[in-house]
N, C-alpha and C positions, 0 to 999 in steps of 0.2 A: 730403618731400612729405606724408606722414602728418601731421607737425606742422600743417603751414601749414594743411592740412585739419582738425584739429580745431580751432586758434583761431579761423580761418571760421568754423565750426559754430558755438563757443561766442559770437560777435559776433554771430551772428543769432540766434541763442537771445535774449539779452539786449538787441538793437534790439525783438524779439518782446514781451519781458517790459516794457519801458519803455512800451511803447504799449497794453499792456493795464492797468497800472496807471495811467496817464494818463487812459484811457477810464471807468475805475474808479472816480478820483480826480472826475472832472468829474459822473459821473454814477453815485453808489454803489447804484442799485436796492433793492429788496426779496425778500428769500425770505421765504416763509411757510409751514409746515411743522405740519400738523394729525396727532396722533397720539394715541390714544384719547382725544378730548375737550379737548385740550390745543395750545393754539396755541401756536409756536415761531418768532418771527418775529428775520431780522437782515438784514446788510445784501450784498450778490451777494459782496464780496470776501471779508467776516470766512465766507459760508457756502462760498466754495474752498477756504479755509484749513480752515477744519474739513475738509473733505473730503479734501485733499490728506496733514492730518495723520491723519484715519485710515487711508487707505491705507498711509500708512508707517509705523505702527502694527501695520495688520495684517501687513505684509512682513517687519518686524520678529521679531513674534511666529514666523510662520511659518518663519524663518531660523533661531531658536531653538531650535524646536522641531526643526527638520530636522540639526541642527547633529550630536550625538550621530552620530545614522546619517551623515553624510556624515564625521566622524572616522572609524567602523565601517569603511567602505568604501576611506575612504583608505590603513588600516591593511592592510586584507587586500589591497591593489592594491599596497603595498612589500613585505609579504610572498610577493605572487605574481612583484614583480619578481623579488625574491633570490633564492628557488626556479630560477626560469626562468634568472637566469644563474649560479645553482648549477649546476645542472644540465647546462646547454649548456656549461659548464667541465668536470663530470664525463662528458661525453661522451666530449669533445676527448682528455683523459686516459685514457679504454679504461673507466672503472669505470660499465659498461652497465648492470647491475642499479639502481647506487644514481641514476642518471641518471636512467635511467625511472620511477623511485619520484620523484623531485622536480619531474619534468616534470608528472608527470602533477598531483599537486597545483596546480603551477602553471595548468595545462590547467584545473581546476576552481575555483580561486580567482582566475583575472586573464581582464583581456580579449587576452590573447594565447595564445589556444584554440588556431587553427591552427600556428604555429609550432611550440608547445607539445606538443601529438599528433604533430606531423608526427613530429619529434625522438624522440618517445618511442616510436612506431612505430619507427625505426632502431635506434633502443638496443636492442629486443625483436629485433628480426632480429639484429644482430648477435652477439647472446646466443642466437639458433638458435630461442628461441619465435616458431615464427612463426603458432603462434593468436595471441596478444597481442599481436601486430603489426599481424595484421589486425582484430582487436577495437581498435585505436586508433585504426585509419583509418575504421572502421564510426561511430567515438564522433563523428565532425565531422560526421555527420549529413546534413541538409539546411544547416545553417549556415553551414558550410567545403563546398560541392559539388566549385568545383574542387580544392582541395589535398585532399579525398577521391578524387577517380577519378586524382590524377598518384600519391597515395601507393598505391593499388592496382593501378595502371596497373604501381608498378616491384617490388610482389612478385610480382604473377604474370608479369613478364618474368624474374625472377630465379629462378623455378622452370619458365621454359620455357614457362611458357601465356601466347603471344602473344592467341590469342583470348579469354583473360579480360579481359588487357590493354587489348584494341579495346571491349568492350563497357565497360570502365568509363571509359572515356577518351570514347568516342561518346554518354558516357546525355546527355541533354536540357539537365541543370540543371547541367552540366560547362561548358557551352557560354558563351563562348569560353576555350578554352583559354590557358592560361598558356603561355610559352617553353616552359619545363622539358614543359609537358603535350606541345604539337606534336612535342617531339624525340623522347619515348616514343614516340609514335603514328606517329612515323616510322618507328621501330626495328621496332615491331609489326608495321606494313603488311609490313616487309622480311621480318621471323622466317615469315610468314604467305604467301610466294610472292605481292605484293602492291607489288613495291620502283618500278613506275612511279607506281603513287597514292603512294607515299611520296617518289619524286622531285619530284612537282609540292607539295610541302609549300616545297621546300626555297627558295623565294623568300620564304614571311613566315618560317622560319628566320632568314634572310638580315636581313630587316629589322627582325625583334625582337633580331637579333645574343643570338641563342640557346647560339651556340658562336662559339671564335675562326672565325676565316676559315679558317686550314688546316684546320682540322677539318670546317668545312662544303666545302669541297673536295673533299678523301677523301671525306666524306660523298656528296658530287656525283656522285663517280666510281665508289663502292662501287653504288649507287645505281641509274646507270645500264649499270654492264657487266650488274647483277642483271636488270634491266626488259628488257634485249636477250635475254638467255637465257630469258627467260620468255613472250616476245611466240609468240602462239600460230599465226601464219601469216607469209606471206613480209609481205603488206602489210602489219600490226600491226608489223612489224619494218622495213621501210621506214619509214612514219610517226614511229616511234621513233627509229629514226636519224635522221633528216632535222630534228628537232625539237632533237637535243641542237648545245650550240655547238661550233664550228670547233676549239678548242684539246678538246673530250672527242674530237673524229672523231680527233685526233693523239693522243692518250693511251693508252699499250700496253694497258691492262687490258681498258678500254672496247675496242680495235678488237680485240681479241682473242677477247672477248666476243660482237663483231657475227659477226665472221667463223666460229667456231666454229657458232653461232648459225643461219647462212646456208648453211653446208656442209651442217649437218643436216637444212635442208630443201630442201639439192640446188640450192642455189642459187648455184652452183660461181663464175660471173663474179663478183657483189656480193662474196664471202668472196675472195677475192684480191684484186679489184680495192680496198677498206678497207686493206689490209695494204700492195697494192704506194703506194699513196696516204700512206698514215702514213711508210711507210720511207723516202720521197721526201722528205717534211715534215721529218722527226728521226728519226736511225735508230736503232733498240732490236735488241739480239741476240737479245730471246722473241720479237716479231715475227719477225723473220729464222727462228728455228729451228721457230715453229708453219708458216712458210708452206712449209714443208719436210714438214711433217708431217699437213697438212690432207688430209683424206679426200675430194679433191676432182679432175676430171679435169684438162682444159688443161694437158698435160705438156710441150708444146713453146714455149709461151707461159710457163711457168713457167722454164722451163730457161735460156731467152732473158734473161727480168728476173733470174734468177740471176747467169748471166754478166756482166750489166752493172753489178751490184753488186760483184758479188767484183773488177774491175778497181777500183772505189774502195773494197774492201775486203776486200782478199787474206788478210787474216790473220784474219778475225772465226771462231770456231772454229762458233757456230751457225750463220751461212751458208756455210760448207764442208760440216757437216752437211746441210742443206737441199739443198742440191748434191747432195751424195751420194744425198740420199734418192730424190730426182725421176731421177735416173739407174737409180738400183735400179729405179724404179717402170717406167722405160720398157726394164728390161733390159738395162743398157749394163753390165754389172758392171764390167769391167776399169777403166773410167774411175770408177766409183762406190767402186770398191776405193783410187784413188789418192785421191779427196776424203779417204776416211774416215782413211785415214793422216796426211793431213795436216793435218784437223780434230783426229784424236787429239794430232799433233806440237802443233798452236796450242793444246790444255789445254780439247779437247772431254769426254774424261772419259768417264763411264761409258755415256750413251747412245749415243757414238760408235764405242765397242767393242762394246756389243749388237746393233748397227747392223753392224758387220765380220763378228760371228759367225754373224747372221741369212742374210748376205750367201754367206757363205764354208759354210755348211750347205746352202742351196738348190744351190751350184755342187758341191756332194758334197767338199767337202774338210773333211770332220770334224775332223781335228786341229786346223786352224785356228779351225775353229768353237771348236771344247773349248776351246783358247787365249786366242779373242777374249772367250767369256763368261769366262773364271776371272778373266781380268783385268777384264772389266768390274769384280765382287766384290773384286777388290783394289785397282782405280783411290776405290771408293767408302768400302774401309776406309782407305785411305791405305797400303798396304801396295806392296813393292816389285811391278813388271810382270814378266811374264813376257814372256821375245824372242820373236818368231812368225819362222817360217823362211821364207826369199824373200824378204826386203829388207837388200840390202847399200846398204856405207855411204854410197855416192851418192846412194839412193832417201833414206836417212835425212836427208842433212845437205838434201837437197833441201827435204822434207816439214818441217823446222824452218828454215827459210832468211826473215826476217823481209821482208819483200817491200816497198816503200816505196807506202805508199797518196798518194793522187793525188785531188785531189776533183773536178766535177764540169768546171773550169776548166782541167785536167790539172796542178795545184800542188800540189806537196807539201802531205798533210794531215799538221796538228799533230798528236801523238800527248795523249791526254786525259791 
């Protein structure tokens, strides 16, 4: 296409020329040309030509003379090249000091300034100066704006100061930010108790494909379990939840997050009802073992969706816990004593023993207490248990008896 587009051009260029020399030819005019007292007369074509040959005369000349300096420059631009992939070689290698010395040359003799500082700012950080780190990112000036506030944006996240981070990522002449810039300013908002304005980043993440997808994921999910614990009222927390999608309301961290979240401020139905919802969707054992452990009333309503879990999942050792716990809570010991044995028997472990001792203290049986916690300390080191007295070996083979789950169809469930 290119081709076919210049010999066009050149065929009407020369249709052009044939018909001004024609016009020329038929009718060659006068120039007359008065210059101190001296008349200079020819004829319209031979005075183009003159004209035409001094201009390229002069272009000439001026080509000349420019030539020197445009060698000059070209020289110091493969000299800046080599430095710069000098340099970016002795990065890669660890040798920081001699990196930074080449960069920065390069930085001063090529047009490849930002790159240039950027790199040689890392080289200084990772060599521990970090004045000369930020004296490299200060050097791109107004020139380089954005790769100035992303490369100050990531020392002061590297020493903890998110708010230095925000204001050099925010100044004016940053604007718009780079990929690399929004995901700093993401981190920032987060570090800063800020992670819903950091949530609503994460769609042009998305679209500048800033990170892989899994990463922007977690990120999703870090993201919003943060903004739910952070939401300052029931409604601010409502709104928030209601806003994230269908597969975060199932995601244990996130509902774990809300419900916590909603307990605290006494918002006892929302904080179970997220968990009993999630565990209905896809069941996770932290769900099951927080919904046992929530600082929340509805003890009879709890006790019930317990029950109806443990028939499709007799053997999960955190819903044995969770059992246990809501029974403590409503004072049923004797029946809270038998969960917890048998959450210990499924490979409940150490909370499930602190949870017997707690249990077996309040009832005035200290020995048992004293028992329940050393084991806890020995379930956690890995160290052999100690026997507790009162359970003979029918209690025991019972409390380890692998029980055949059943899903919700009443069919045998496959074991994961």
């Amino acid at each position: 296409m290119n081709l076919f587009r210049s010999v066009l051009t050149w065929l009407v260029l020369a249709v052009l020329g044939a018909l001004l020399a024609q016009l020329l030819l038929q009718d060659p005019g006068h120039v007359l040309v008065r210059f101190r007292g001296t008349d200079y007369s020819t004829t319209v074509a031979v005075g183009v030509g003159i004209l035409l040959a001094a201009l390229f005369s002069l272009v000439l000349a001026w080509n000349l003379l420019r030539l020197p300096f445009r060698a000059w420059k070209r020289h110091r631009q493969r000299q800046a090249r080599a430095k710069l992939s000098e340099g970016l070689s002795a990065y890669q290698r660890g040798e920081y000091a001699r990196a930074e010395q080449l960069l920065v040359q390069a930085a001063d003799a090529g047009d490849a300034e930002a790159v240039a500082r950027a790199h040689a700012a890392r080289a200084a950080h990772a060599r521990g100066d970090e004045t000369a780190a930020a004296a490299h990112a200060e050097a791109l000036g107004a020139r380089h704006p954005a790769a100035r506030a992303v490369l100050l944006a990531q020392q002061a996240l590297a020493r903890n100061d998110a708010p230095a981070a925000l204001a050099a990522l925010d100044a004016p002449a940053a604007q718009p930010l780079p990929p690399r810039g929004l995901r700093l300013r993401g981190e920032a908002l987060a570090a800063t108790g800020r992670s819903f304005d950091a949530y609503g980043l994460l769609g042009a993440l998305r679209q500048q494909q800033a990170l892989p997808a899994a990463q922007l994921d977690a990120l999703q999910a870090q993201w919003a379990a943060a903004a739910l614990q952070q939401a300052g009222d029931a409604n601010a927390l409502a709104d928030r939840w209601d806003a994230l999608p269908q597969t975060l309301r199932n995601t244990a961290d996130v509902v774990a997050a809300y419900a916590r979240r909603a307990a605290a401020l006494r918002w006892d139905e929302a904080a179970t009802r997220a968990i009993e919802q999630a565990l209905d969707a896809r069941w996770s054992d932290t769900l099951a073992d927080l919904y046992g452990r929530l600082p929340v009333s509805r003890l009879d309503q709890r006790r019930a969706q317990v029950e109806r879990w443990l028939s499709a999942h007799p053997s999960s050792p955190a819903l044995l816990l969770a059992a246990a716990r809501i029974a403590q809570a409503q004072g049923h010991w004797p029946q809270a004593d038998r969960w917890l044995h048998r959450a210990i028997a499924q490979g409940a472990g150490a909370p499930a023993w602190e949870a017997l001792g707690d249990g077996a203290l309040n009832a005035g049986d200290e020995t048992r207490a004293r028992l329940a916690y050393a084991n806890a300390l020995r379930s956690q080191r890995g160290d052999a248990l100690l026997d507790l007295p009162g359970r003979d070996l029918r209690q025991q083979i019972a409390d380890t008896a692998a029980i055949e789950e059943r899903d919700a169809h009443g069919l045998p469930r496959l074991r994961e």
